[in-house]
N, C-alpha and C positions, 0 to 999 in steps of 0.2 A: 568629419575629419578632426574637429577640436571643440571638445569642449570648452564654456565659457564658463569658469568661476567665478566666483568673488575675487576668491585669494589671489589666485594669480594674475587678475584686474587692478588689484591694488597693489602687487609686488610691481606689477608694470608702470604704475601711475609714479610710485613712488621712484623705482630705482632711475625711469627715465628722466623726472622731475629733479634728482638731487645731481644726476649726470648733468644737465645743462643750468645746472646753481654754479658747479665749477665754471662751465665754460663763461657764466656773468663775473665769478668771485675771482677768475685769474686775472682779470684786468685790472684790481685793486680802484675802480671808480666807484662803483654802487655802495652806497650807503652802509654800514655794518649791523643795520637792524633788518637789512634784506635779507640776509642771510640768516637772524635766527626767526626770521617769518616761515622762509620756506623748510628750513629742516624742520624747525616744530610740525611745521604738515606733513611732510612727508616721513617722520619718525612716526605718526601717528596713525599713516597708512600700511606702514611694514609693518607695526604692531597688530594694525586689523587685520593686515593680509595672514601674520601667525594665527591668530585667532579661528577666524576662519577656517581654514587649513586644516588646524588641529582639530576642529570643529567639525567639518562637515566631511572632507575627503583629503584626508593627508598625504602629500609628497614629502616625504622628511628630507633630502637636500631643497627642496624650495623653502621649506619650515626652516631649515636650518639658516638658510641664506637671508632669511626674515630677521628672525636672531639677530645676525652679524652687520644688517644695514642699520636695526636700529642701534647696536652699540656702538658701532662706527659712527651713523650719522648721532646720535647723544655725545658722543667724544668731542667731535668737531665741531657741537655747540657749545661745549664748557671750556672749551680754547678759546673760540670765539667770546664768549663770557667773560670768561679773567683776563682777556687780553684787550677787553673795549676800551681800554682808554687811551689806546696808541690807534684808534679810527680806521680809517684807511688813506693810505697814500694819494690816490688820483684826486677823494672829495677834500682833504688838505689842498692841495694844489692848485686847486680850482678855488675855491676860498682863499686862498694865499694872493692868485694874480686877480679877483675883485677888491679885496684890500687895497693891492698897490692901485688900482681903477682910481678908488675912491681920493685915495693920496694924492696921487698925479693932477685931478681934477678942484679939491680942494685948497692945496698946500698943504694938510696938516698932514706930518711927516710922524705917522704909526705903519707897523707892520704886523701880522697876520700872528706873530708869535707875540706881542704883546697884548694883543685883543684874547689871547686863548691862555696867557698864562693864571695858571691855578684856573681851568677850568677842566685840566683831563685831555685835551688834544696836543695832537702832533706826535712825531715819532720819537720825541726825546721823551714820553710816557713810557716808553719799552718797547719788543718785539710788536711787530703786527700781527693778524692771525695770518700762515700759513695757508694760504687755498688750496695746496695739494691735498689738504684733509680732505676738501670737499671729495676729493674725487676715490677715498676708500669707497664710501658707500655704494654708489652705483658697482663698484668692478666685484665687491664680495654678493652682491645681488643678483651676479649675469649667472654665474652658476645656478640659481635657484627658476629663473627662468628659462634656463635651457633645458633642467629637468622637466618644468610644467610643461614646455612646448616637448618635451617628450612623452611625458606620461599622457600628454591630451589625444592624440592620436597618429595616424599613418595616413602618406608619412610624414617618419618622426623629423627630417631635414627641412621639409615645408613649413610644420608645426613653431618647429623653436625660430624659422628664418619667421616668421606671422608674429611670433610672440615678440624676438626679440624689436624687430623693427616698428611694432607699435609701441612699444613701451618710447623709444626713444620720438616715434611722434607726438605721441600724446604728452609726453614731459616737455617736448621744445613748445609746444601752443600752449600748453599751463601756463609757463614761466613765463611766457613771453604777455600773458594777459595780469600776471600776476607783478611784472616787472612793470607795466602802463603804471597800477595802480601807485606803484612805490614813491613817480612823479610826482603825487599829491607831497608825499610827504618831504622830496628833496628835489625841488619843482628847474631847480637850475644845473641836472644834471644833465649832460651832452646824449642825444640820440643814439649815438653808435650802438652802447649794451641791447637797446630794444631792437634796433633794425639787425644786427647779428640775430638775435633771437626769430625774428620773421624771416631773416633769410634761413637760418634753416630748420622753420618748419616748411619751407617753401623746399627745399632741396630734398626731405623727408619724404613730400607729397609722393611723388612718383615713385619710391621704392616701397611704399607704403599700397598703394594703388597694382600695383605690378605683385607682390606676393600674395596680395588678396584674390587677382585675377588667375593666377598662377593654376593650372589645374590640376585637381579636382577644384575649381574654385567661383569668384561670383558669374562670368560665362554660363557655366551649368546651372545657374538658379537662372539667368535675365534669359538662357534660350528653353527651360523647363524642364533640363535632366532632372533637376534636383528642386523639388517642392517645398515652396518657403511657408505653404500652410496658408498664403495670402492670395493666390491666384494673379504669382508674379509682383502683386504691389511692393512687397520687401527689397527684393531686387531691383527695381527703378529706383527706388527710395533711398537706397544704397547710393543711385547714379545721381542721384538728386545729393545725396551728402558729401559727395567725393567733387565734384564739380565745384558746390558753392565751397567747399571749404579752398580750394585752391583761389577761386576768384578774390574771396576774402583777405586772402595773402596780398595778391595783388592791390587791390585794392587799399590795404592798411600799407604798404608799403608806397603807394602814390599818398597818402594821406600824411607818412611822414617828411614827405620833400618839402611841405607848408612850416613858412617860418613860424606860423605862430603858437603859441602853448597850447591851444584849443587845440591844434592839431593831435598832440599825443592823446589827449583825451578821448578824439575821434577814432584815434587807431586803440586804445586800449576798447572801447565799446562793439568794434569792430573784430576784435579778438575775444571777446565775450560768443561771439558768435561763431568764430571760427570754431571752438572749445564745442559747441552743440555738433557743429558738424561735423565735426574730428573725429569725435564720439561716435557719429552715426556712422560713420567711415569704416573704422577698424570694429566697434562691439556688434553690430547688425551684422555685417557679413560672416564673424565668427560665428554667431550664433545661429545666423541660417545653416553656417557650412557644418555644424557638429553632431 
């Protein structure tokens, strides 16, 4: 029923990866080098995904749609760029009320804008970036995946519902392992952006699971209409990746209610592993079903 490419692997990785950048980057908390981490990856997965494409088996609106994420999403890092030195709003803020901590606790009577002056922070630098930018990329992208999930096969309504809703799981378990890591590097920022991130690849799970199952679909490989070439092992193995990856949700999200730092760390390694089984979730089952 669908074939599994590259290209349109990596159009999925990327356009659902830059989709849940926005949904981190609208809160104005996370750091402003989070943001040119993940487009640089995923600009450099829509270029693969052109590549490819053009490469092996072209759909020119998915090629095309490759095109226009990377220049959207390169747009929205050179804003990003010229505008770093007005930071971001929420990690001001949070910096601002430890300043007063420190005052209150000391007496010595400094504030948050004397500590940064002539150093490039706060909003008196200029505009911030914009995060609606973020969100060009993913929507000039849905077009190009709608093609692939049609051109992959019949039918074509199953095909692009399979494409488009794995691209958007597979981007919210990226980001959200990719957001763990970020804690090293701005170690006092507040949980929320992570656990939004877990809760929805956790909400993802089941519509995710549900169009895979969907018939012609993994049913007809786990009861033997349809031979995965393994003697059923691929179809278990499926039930094996779809299972642990939802527990792993769970699981990283009990791991976040723990006060201590060690904890995000345990849920980003925890989400390391989600990322394996995510993977096994949605690319195994295309690949048997095509």
């Amino acid at each position: 029923m669908i074939r599994l490419d590259a290209a349109t692997v990596l159009l999925q990785w990327a356009v659902g990866g830059l989709l849940f950048l926005w949904v981190t980057t609208r809160a104005r908390e996370v750091g402003i080098g989070y943001g040119w981490l993940l487009r640089g990856i995923y600009i450099l997965m829509a270029a693969g995904a052109l590549a490819l494409g053009l490469w092996i088996d072209p759909v020119p609106v998915r090629e095309a749609s490759s095109v226009a994420v990377v220049l959207a999403g390169g747009f929205a890092l050179a804003v990003s760029i010229v505008r770093r030195e007005a930071g971001v709003r929420g990690e001001h803020e949070r910096k601002a009320r430890k300043v007063e901590r420190v005052a209150a606790m000391t007496g010595i009577e400094r504030t948050y804008e004397d500590l940064t002056a002539g150093h490039g922070e706060g909003s008196s630098r200029g505009p911030e970036f914009p995060p609606q930018l973020d969100l060009i990329a993913p929507l000039v992208g849905v077009p190009g995946l709608i093609a692939a999930g049609v051109a992959a096969g019949d039918p074509a309504l199953l095909s692009v519902a399979r494409v488009l809703v794995g691209a958007a799981f597979l981007g919210a378990v990226s980001d959200a392992m990719l957001l763990g890591h970020w804690y090293l590097v701005q170690p006092g920022l507040a949980r929320r952006p992570l656990l939004e991130l877990v809760r929805w690849t956790g909400l993802m799970w089941p519509l995710e699971v549900i169009v895979l199952l969907w018939p012609t679909g993994m049913f007809s490989v786990l009861d033997g209409t349809i031979d995965d070439g393994w003697d059923g092992m691929l179809g278990w193995f499926w039930v094996a990746c779809a299972v642990t990856t939802i527990v792993l949700v769970a699981v990283t999200r009990a791991a976040l209610r723990e006060r201590y730092y060690s904890a995000v760390m345990a849920a980003t390694g925890l989400l390391y592993l989600a990322i394996l089984t995510a993977f096994g979730t949605d690319l195994v089952a295309r690949a048997v079903l095509a």
